[in-house]
RONUVEX-842017 format. One record per residue (C-alpha): x, y, z. Coordinates in nm, 2 decimals, always signed. Last residue first. Example, Ala and Ser with C-alpha at 12.3 -4.5 7.8 and 13.67 -1.06 7.14 Angstrom:
RONUVEX-842017
R      X      Y      Z
R  +1.37  -0.11  +0.71
R  +1.23  -0.45  +0.78
This chain:
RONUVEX-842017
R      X      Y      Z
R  +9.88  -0.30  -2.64
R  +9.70  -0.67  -2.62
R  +9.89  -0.91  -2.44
R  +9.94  -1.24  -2.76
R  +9.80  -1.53  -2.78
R  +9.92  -1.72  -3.11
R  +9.70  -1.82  -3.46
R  +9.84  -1.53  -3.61
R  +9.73  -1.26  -3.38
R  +9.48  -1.39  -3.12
R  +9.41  -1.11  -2.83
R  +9.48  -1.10  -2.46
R  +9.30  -0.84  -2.20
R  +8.92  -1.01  -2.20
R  +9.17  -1.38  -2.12
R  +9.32  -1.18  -1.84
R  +9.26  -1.47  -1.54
R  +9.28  -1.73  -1.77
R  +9.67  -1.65  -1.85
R  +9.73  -1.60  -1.49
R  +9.63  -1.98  -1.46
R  +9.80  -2.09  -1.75
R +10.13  -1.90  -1.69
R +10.11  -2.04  -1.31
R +10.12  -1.72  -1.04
R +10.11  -1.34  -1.05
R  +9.87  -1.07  -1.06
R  +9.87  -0.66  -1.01
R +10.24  -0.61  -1.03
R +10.21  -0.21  -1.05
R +10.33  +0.01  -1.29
R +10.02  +0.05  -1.55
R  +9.98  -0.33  -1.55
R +10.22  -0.59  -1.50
R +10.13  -0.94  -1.53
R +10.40  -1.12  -1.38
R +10.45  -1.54  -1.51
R +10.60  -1.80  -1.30
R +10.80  -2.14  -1.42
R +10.80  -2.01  -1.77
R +10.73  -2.19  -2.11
R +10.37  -2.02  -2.11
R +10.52  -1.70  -2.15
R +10.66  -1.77  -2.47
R +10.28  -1.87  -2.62
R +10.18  -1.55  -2.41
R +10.39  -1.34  -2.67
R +10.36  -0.98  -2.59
R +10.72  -1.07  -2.38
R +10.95  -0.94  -2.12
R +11.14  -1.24  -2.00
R +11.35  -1.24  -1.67
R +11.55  -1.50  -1.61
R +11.75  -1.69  -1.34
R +12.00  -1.93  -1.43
R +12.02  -2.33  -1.44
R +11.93  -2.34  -1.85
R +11.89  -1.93  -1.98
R +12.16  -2.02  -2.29
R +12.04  -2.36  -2.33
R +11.68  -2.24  -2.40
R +11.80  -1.90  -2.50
R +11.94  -2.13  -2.85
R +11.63  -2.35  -2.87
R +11.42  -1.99  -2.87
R +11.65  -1.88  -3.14
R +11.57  -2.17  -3.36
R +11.25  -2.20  -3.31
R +11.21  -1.79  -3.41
R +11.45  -1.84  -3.74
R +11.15  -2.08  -3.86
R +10.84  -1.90  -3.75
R +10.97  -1.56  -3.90
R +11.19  -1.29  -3.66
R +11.00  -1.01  -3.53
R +11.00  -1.06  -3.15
R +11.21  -1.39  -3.03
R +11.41  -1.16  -2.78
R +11.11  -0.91  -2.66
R +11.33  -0.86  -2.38
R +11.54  -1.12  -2.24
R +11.70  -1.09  -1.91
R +11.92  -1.35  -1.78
R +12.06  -1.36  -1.44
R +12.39  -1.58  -1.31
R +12.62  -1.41  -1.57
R +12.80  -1.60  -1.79
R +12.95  -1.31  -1.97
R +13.02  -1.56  -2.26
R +12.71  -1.71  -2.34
R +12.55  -1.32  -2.34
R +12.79  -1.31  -2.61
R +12.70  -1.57  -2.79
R +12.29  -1.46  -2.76
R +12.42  -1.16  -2.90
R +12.51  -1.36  -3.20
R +12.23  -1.57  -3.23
R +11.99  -1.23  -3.22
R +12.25  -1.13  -3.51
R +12.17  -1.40  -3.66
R +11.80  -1.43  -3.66
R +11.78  -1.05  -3.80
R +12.00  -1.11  -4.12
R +12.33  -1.03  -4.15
R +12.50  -0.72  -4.32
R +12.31  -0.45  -4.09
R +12.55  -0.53  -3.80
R +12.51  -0.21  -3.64
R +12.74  -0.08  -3.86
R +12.83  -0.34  -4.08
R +12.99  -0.71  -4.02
R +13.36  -0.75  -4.03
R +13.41  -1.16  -4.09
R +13.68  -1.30  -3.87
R +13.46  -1.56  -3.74
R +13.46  -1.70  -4.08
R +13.58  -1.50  -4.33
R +13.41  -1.63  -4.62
R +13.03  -1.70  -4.44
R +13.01  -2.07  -4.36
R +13.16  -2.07  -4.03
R +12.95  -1.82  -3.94
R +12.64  -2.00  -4.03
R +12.72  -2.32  -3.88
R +12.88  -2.14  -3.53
R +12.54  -1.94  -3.48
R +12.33  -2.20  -3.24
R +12.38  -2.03  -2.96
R +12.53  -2.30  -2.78
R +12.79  -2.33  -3.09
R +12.88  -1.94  -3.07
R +12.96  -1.98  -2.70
R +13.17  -2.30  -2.80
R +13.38  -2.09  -3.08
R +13.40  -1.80  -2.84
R +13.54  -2.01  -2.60
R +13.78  -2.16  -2.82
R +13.90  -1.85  -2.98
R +14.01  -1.71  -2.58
R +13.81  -1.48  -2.43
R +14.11  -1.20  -2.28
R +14.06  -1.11  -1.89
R +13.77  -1.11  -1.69
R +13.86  -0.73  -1.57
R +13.54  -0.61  -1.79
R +13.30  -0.84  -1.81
R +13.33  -1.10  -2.09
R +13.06  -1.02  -2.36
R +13.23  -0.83  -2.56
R +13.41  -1.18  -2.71
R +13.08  -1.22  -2.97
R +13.12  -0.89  -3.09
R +13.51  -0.96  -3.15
R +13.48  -1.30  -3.30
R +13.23  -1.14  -3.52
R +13.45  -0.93  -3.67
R +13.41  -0.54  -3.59
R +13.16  -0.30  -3.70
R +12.96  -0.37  -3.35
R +12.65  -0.56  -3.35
R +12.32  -0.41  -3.22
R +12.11  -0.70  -3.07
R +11.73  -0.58  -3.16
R +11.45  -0.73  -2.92
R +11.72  -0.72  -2.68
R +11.95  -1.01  -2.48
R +12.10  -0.90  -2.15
R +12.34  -1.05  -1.92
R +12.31  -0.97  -1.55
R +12.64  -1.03  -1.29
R +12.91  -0.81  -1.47
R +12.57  -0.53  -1.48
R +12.60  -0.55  -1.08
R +13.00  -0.58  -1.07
R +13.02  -0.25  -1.30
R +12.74  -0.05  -1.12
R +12.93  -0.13  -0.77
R +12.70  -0.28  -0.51
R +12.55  -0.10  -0.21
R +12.34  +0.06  -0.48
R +12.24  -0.30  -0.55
R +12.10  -0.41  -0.23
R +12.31  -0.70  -0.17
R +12.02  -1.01  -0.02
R +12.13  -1.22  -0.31
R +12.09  -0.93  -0.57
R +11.79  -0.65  -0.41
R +11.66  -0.33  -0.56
R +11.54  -0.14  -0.30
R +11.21  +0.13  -0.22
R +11.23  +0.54  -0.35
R +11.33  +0.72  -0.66
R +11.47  +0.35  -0.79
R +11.77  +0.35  -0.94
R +11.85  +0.36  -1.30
R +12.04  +0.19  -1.59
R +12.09  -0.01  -1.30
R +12.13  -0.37  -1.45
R +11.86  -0.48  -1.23
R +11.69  -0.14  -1.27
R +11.66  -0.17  -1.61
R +11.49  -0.46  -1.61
R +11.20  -0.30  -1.42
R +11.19  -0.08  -1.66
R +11.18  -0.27  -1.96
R +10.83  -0.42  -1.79
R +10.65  -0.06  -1.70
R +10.30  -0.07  -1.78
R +10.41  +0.08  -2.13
R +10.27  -0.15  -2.40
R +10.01  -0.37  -2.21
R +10.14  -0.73  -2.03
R +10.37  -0.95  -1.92
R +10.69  -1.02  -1.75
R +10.80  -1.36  -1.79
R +10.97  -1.52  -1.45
R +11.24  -1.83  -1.49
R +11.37  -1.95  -1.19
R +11.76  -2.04  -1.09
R +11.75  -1.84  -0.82
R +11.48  -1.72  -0.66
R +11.26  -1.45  -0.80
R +11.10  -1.23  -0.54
R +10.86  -0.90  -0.66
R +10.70  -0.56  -0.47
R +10.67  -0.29  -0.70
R +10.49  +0.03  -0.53
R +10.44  +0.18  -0.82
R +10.64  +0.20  -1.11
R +10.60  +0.45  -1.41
R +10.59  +0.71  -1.17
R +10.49  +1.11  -1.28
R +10.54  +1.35  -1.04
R +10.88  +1.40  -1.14
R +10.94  +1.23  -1.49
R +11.17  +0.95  -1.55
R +10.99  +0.77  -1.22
R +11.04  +0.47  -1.03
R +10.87  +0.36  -0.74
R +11.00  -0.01  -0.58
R +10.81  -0.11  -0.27
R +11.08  -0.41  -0.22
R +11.22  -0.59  -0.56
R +11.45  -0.92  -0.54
R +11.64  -1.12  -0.76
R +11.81  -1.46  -0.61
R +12.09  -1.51  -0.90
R +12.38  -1.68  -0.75
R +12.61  -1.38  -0.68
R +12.98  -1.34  -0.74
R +13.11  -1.04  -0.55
R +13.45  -0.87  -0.67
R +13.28  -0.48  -0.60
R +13.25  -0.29  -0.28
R +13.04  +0.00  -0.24
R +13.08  +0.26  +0.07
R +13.16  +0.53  -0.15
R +12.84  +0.53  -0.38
R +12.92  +0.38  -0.72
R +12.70  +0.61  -0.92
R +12.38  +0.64  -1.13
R +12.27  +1.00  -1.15
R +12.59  +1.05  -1.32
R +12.71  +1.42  -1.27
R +12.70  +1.62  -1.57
R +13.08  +1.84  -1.50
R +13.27  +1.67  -1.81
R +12.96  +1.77  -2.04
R +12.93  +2.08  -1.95
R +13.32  +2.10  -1.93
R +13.30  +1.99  -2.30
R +13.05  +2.26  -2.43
R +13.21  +2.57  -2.18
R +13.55  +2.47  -2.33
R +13.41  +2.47  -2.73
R +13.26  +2.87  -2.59
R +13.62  +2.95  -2.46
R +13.78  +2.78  -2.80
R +13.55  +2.96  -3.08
R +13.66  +3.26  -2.86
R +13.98  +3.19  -2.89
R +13.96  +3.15  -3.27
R +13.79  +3.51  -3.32
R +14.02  +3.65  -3.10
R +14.31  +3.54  -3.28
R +14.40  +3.86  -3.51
R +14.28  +4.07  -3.26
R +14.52  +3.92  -2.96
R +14.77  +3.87  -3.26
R +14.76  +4.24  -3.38
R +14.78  +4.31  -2.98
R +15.07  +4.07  -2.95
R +15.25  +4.19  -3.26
R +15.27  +4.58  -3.05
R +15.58  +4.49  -2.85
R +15.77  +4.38  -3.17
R +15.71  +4.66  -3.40
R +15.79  +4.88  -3.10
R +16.10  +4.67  -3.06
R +16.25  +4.77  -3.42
R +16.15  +5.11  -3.33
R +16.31  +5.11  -2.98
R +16.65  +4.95  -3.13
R +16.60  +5.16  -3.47
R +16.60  +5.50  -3.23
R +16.89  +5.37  -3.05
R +17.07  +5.37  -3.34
R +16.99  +5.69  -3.41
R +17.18  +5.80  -3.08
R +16.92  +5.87  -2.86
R +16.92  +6.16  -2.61
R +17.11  +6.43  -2.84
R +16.81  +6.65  -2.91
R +16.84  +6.53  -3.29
R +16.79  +6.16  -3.19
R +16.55  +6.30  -2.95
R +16.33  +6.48  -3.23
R +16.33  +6.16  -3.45
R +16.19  +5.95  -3.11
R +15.92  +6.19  -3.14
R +15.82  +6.22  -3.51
R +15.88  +5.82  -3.54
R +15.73  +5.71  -3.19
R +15.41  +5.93  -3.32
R +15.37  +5.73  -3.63
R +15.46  +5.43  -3.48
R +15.16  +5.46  -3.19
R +14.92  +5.59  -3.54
R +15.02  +5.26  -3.71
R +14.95  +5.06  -3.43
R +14.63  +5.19  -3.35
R +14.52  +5.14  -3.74
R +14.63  +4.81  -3.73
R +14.42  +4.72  -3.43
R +14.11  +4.88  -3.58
R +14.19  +4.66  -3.89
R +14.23  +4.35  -3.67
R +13.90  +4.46  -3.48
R +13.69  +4.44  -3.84
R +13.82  +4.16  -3.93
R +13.74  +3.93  -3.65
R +13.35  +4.12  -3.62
R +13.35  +4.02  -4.01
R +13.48  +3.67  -3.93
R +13.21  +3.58  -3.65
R +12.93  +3.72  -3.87
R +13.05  +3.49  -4.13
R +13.07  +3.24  -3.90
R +12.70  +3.29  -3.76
R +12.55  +3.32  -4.06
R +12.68  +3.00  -4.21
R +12.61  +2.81  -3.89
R +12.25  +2.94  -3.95
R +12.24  +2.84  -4.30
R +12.33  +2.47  -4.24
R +12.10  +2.46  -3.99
R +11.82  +2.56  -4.29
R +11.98  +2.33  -4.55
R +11.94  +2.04  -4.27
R +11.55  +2.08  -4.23
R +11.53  +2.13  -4.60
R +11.74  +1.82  -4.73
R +11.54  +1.61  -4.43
R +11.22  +1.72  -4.61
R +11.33  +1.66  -4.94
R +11.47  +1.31  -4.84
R +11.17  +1.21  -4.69
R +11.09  +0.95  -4.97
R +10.87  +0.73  -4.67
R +11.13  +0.46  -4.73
R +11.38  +0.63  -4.83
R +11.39  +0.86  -4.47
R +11.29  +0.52  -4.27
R +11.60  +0.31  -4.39
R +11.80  +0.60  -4.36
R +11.77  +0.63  -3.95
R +12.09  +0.62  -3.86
R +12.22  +0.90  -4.14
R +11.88  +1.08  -4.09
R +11.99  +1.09  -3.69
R +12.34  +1.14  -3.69
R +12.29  +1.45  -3.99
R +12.01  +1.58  -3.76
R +12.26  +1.61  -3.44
R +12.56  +1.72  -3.67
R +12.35  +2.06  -3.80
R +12.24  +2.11  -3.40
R +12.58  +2.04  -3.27
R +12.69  +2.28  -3.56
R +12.39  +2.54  -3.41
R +12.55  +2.55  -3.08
R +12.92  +2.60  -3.19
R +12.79  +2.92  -3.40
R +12.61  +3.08  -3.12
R +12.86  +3.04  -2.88
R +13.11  +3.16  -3.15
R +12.87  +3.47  -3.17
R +12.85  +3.54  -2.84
R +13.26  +3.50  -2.80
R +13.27  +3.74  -3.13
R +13.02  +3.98  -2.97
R +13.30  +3.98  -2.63
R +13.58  +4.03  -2.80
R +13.43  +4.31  -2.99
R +13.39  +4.50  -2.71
R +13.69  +4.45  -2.54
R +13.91  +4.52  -2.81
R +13.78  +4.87  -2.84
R +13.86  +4.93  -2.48
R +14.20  +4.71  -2.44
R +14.28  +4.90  -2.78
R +14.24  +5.26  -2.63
R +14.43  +5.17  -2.28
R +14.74  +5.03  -2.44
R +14.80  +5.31  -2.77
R +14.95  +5.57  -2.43
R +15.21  +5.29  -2.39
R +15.42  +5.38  -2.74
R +15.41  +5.80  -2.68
R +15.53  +5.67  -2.28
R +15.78  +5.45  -2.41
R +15.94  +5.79  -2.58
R +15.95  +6.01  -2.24
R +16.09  +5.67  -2.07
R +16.38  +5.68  -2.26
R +16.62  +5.32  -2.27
R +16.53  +5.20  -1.96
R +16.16  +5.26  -2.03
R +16.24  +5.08  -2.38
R +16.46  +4.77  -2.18
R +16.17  +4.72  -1.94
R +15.84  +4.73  -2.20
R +16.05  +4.50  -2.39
R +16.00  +4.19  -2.13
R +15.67  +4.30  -2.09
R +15.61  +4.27  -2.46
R +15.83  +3.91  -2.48
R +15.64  +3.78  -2.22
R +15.33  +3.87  -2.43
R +15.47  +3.72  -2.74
R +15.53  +3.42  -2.60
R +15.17  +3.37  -2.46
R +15.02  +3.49  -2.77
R +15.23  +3.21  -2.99
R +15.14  +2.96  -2.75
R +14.78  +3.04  -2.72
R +14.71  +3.10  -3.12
R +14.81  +2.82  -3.37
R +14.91  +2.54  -3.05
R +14.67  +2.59  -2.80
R +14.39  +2.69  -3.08
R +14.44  +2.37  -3.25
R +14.37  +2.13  -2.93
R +14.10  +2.35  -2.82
R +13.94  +2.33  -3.17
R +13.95  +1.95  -3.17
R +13.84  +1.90  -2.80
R +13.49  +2.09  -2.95
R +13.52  +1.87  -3.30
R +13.54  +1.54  -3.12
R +13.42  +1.46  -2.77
R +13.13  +1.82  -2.82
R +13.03  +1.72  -3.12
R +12.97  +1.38  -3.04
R +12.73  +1.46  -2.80
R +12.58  +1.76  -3.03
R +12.49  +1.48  -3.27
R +12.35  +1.20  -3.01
R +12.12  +1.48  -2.86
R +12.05  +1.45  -2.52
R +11.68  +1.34  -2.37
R +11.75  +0.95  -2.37
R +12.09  +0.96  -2.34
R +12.05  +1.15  -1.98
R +11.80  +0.88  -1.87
R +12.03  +0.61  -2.03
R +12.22  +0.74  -1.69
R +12.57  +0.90  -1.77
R +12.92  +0.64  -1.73
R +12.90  +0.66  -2.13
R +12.99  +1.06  -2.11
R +13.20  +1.04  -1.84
R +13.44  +0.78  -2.07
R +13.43  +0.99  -2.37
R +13.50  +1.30  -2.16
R +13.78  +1.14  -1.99
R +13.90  +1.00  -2.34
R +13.86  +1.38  -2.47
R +14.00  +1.50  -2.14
R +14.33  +1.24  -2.23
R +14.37  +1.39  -2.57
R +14.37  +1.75  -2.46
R +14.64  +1.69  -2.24
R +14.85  +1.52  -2.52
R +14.80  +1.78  -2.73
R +14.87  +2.04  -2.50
R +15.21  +1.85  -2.40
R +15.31  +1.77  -2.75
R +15.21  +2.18  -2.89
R +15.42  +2.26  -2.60
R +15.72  +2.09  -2.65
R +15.73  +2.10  -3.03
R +15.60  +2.51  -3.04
R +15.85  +2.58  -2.73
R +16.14  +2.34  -2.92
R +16.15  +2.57  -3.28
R +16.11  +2.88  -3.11
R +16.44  +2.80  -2.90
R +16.61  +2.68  -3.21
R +16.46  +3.00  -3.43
R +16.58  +3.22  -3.13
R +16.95  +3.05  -3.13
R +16.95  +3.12  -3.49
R +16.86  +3.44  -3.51
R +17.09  +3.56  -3.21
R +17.38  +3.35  -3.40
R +17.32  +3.52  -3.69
R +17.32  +3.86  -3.51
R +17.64  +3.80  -3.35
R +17.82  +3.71  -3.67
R +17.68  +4.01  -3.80
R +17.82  +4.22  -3.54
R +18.12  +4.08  -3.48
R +18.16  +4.14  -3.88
R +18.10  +4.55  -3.84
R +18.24  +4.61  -3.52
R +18.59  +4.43  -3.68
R +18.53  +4.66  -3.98
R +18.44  +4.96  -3.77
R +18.73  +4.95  -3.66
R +18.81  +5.23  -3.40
R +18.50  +5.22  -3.25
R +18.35  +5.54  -3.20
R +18.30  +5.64  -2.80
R +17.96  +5.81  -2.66
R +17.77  +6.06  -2.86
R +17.75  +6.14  -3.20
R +17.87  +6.39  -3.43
R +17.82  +6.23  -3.78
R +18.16  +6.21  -3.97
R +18.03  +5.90  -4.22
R +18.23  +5.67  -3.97
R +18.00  +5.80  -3.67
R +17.70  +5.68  -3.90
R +17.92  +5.35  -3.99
R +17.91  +5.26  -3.62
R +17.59  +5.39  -3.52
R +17.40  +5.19  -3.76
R +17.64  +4.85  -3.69
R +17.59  +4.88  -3.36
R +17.22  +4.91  -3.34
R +17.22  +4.66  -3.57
R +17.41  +4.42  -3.36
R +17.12  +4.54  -3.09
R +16.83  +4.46  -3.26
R +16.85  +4.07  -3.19
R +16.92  +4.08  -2.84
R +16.57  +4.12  -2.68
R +16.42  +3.83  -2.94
R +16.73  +3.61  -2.83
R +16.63  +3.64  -2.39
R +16.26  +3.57  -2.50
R +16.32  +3.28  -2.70
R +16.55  +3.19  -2.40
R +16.30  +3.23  -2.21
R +16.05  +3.04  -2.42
R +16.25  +2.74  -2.42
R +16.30  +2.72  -2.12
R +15.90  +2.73  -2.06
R +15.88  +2.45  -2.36
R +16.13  +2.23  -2.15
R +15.93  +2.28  -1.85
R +15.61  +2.21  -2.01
R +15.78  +1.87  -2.18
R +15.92  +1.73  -1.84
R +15.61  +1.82  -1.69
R +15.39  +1.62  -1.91
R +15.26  +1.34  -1.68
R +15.24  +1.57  -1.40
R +14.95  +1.78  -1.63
R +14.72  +1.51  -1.64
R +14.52  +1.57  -1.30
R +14.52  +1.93  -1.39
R +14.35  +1.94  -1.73
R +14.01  +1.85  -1.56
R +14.04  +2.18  -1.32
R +14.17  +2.37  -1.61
R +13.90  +2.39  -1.82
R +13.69  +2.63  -1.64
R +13.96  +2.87  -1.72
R +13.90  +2.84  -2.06
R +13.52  +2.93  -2.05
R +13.60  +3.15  -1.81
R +13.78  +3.41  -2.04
R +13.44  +3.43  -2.20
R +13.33  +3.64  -1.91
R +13.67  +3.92  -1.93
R +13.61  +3.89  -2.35
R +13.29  +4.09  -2.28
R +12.91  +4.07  -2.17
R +12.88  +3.73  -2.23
R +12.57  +3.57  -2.37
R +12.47  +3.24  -2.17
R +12.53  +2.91  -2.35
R +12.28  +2.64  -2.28
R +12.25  +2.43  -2.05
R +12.29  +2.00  -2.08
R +12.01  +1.81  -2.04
R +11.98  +1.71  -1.69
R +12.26  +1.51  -1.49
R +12.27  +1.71  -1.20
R +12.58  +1.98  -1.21
């Protein structure tokens, strides 16, 4: 599957099409199923002998019935015991032992198998979790946050409880059906064949409904991704909601998803209902029939009554799958439709990849190069053109000019959050799809117009930084990282120090120091190209000399890229880019360029700044 925004869910016909859903599964549960195969084959034990006890256990009272019967002066056939006592305790003692062997055996299947399935479950979630952030930011940019973590958390979460509350049990008792299908056919096939004749009429009511509850679940799983997509975004965005009072508005929008997921359950659980009634009624016209007939053989002579409690007693048996096939449809379903969500997910293929030939473990020096370079998000519709651009090592380049010519893009495709549709991308001469994505993003450090912290201590969030593989920042360096960024007075003087947790997204500090901070841990990734976009932006005169003197030592001896609005920045460059609706269209001296495009730069504040 190209990454694209995920599909949506088509209607099935019947359960036969949501079946799929699971199977499609298996493929990613494969790879991790060696690593539980002691614990599946001690569950599949297990369930034999679960399977073996189950078939035992109306026999002592088989015994016991015909024995004291017989006693009583019935005429039946085949040998009485001669005591019945001895019969009587042998039996007893045998049918505790059959209970308790079963309720060991049923006790180690659920343990085994509820450890393996959850245990399989949990490593797709980290594989999905670990897909999910190896996806383009072009496929971030157009999917839903909400339904994201929908599908890595509450989807992987139903599987995980429908394996253990409704698969395993189903699965057991279905071997035990076949398994008493035998010994009743055995036993008198005239009276299996008034218990099999219910089969065919539940398999065709059942597979109606099975298939509107699937729709339905589909239905139901979609609009919760939906519900948990608004709640992510009025959550992250509160700031916004209180401050233009839209808390009536977002209270409607989510009343109205809340609503549809309401519909859609209840609608799930009637249709859930109304098949387990239907089942119940089947199985209580089968017994009914078993009863008259199996009564009439007893007094024929071909079953002792015994005999008759033994096929009873497993007629009970035999039909608890079908009440738990209608009983657990609705969650199955809810399952198959969560399996469809995540293996959507699992099966997006990254439009940026390592391609087969790459080969990481390079160090590069910083010489940045771009070669007819066309870019689009859209098809049909570049947002580079043609981009031809040479930055040697160690130089300093600000990008410049209107809103949306293009600069962020053309950082992003040195840390390839995209490739180019057409032309290279060039690192020391290494075209960077010829790269790996880690070592090309190992070799560029980024600073934003807004650092996001992590809600961890600040040690932590300044110790990201290292590129995977680079092994564990010691205190010491983050210390001196946080001194060249000009953050180690302030943290020291906050009451836990570097150990202080900040917020979510670092909300508990003020703008200049988080910018200090992720200028720490750009310190620590020492990578040989800097790119700095709109870093200074925002932040009052004061806080915005001292973050400038902290990217000053940060960007010393390396190559940078600086996308500013601020031509007072732009000035401090060795070379400055105007970029203009994709294209490079001048380049030179700051001062010089700067003249060039006086009629496209304004005055706000006393500064120049690129107009748009």
């Amino acid at each position: 599957m190209s990454e694209s925004p995920l599909p949506k869910a088509k209607k099935p016909k019947d359960l036969r099409e949501a079946v799929p859903g699971l199977k499609r599964l298996l493929p990613h549960v494969r790879p991790h199923l060696r690593r539980q195969r002691t614990l599946i084959a001690g569950g599949g034990a297990a369930m034999g002998l679960e399977v073996i006890m189950r078939l035992l256990e109306p026999w002592p009272m088989k015994f016991v019935i015909d024995g004291v019967i017989g006693h009583l002066g019935a005429d039946l056939s085949g040998d009485q015991p001669d005591n019945l006592q001895q019969v009587l305790v042998l039996a007893c003692l045998g049918l505790l032992v059959v209970v308790l062997l079963r309720a060991a055996a049923s006790y180690a299947m659920t343990v085994c198998f509820a450890l393996a399935g959850n245990r399989l479950l949990t490593s797709v979630r980290a594989d999905a979790f670990a897909h999910m952030q190896r996806l383009s930011l072009t496929f971030h940019d157009k999917a839903r946050t909400g339904d994201l973590v929908q599908r890595i958390t509450s989807d992987v979460g139903r599987l995980k409880e429908v394996a253990v509350t409704a698969a395993l049990p189903l699965l057991g008792n279905v071997l035990t059906l076949l398994a008493m299908l035998v010994v009743v056919v055995v036993l008198d096939w005239q009276l299996a064949l008034c218990m099999l004749v219910v089969f065919p009429v539940f398999f065709l009511t059942g597979r109606v409904a099975t298939g509107k509850i699937h729709a339905v679940s589909r239905k139901q799983r979609k609009a919760e991704g939906q519900l948990a997509t608004l709640a992510t975004e009025t959550l992250g965005s509160m700031k916004v909601v209180q401050a233009y009072t839209l808390e009536s508005e977002m209270q409607s929008r989510f009343a109205s998803d809340n609503v549809k997921t309401l519909k859609d359950g209840v609608k799930a659980k009637k249709l859930s209902a109304g098949l387990e009634r239907s089942t119940d009624v089947l199985v209580g016209l089968a017994t009914a029939l078993v009863l008259y007939v199996g009564a009439q053989r007893v007094l024929a002579g071909a079953l002792t009554p015994g005999e008759l409690v033994v096929f009873v007693t497993y007629l009970k048996a035999a039909f608890k799958p079908m009440r738990d096939l209608a009983k657990y449809t609705g969650r199955i379903a809810q399952a198959a439709a969560s399996a469809e969500r995540v293996v959507d997910l699992l099966e997006t293929e990254p439009a940026v990849r390592d391609a087969s030939w790459a080969r990481g473990g390079r160090r590069l020096r910083g010489h940045v190069e771009l070669s007819d370079v066309w870019l689009s998000y859209v098809p049909g519709h570049p947002v580079l053109r043609g981009v031809d651009l040479r930055v040697l090592p160690g130089e300093k380049v600000a990008f410049v000019g209107p809103s949306g010519a293009g600069k962020s893009s053309l950082a992003g495709l040195l840390l390839r959050m995209h490739d180019p549709d057409s032309g290279a991308v060039l690192l020391d001469g290494w075209d960077v799809q010829d790269l790996t994505v880690h070592d090309v993003r190992s070799q560029v450090a980024m600073v934003l117009q807004e650092s996001l912290l992590f809600a961890t201590s600040i040690r932590d969030n300044i110790a990201m930084g290292a590129p995977e593989g680079a092994g564990e920042v010691s205190h010491e360096q983050v210390v001196e990282a946080a001194k060249v960024a000009g953050a180690h007075d302030f943290i020291t003087a906050l009451p836990q120090g570097y150990d202080t947790v900040v917020s979510e997204r670092g909300t508990t500090l003020s703008g200049g120091q988080r910018q200090r901070i992720a200028i720490a841990r750009a310190v620590v990734r020492d990578a040989p190209v800097i790119v700095l976009d709109e870093a200074t932006t925002g932040l009052d005169g004061e806080t915005e000399i001292e973050v400038t003197e902290a990217l000053e030592r940060l960007t010393h001896g390396r190559t940078t890229i600086i996308i500013t609005h601020d031509m007072d920045a732009a000035r401090r460059v060795d070379r400055l880019v105007w970029v203009e609706d994709g294209r490079i269209v001048d380049s030179g001296r700051p001062d010089e360029v700067i003249s060039r495009h006086e009629d496209e730069i304004g005055v706000e504040g006393g500064a120049l700044h690129a107009v748009g």
